[in-house]
Structure formats: structure tokens, C-alpha cells
Phi, psi and omega in degrees: 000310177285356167305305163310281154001290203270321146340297203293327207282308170300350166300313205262120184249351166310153175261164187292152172272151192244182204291326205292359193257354184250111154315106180233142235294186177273338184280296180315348195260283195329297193269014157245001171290296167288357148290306161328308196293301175288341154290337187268358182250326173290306189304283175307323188276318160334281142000291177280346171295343182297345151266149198325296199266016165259011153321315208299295160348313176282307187306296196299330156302316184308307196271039181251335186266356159302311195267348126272051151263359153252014146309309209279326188278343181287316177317312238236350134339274190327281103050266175319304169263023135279327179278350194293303190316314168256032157046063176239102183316308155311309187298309164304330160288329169279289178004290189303271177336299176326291205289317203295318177275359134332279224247001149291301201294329177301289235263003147298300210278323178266004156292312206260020179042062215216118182319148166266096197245103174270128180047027188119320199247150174237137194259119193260167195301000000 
């Protein structure tokens, strides 16, 4: 059985293509900068919110990605079926996060009942 494996692994003499071979565009470079960005801001306050009044500091973040979420999810949509396709793991993974912290920041702004104000327009009850 394991003759076979290797047989098949010998066969294939092309090399795997690697992440480093694909060029990628600039909205995808952009929109994994801001992701970074919103992980590196979400992870500590997330983190320090367990004292009481920096909790506050994590609501008012929900709600500034509340109020671009639908700039971040349609970015990180995009984003997302572009890294799937070319099966870039890093990318797909912020990709993911991005929307997941999205759809965190909703469900922060509607615990603490506090309006859902998207772009400007605010969204009632």
C-alpha cells in the first residue's frame, strides 16, 4: 500500500505552486492590512475588557465596525474567494476573522443596547 503513495508522489514532477508565486492584487494587500489592524486592536481590548470600565472602550470599538461593516464584509467576502481559490491559508484566515469580528462587534452593540448605527443610518428594534 505504501509502495503505491510513492509511486503516485513520483509521478508528479511539476512543483507545488507556492504562496509566494501568486501575485496579489492590491485590494487584497489593503484588506489584510486592515484586518491585522483590527486583530491587533480586538485581541488586547478583548483581553482587558475583564476590567469593568475598559469593557466600555471594547462597545465603542463594536460599534465604529458596526458602523463599517458593510464596507469590511463585502472586502473580506471578496478577499476570502480569492484566497480560497488560490488556497492561501494566511489570507483565508484573516479573511475569516475580519468577518467573525464583524459579526462580534453586532452581537457586543446588541447585548449592550446601545443603537445599530450602519454607515450613518440607524437601524431600529
Amino acid at each position: 500500500m505504501s509502495d503505491v503513495f510513492w509511486d503516485a508522489q513520483e509521478d508528479d514532477d511539476e512543483p507545488e505552486q507556492s504562496e509566494l508565486t501568486f501575485r496579489r492584487p492590491w485590494w487584497v494587500t489593503v484588506g489584510a492590512v486592515v484586518d491585522l489592524l483590527i486583530l491587533l486592536v480586538v485581541v488586547p481590548v478583548g483581553v482587558l475588557s475583564l476590567i469593568p470600565f475598559v469593557f466600555l472602550v471594547y462597545v465603542f470599538f463594536a460599534q465604529v465596525l458596526v458602523w463599517i461593516s458593510p464596507v469590511l464584509v463585502v472586502v473580506n467576502a471578496a478577499i476570502l474567494w480569492w484566497s480560497v481559490r488560490r488556497r492561501q491559508a494566511a489570507t483565508t484566515a484573516l479573511a475569516a476573522l475580519g468577518i467573525a469580528f464583524v459579526t462580534l462587534a453586532f452581537v457586543v452593540v446588541n447585548l449592550w443596547q446601545s443603537p445599530v448605527v450602519v454607515l450613518g443610518v440607524t437601524l431600529s428594534r
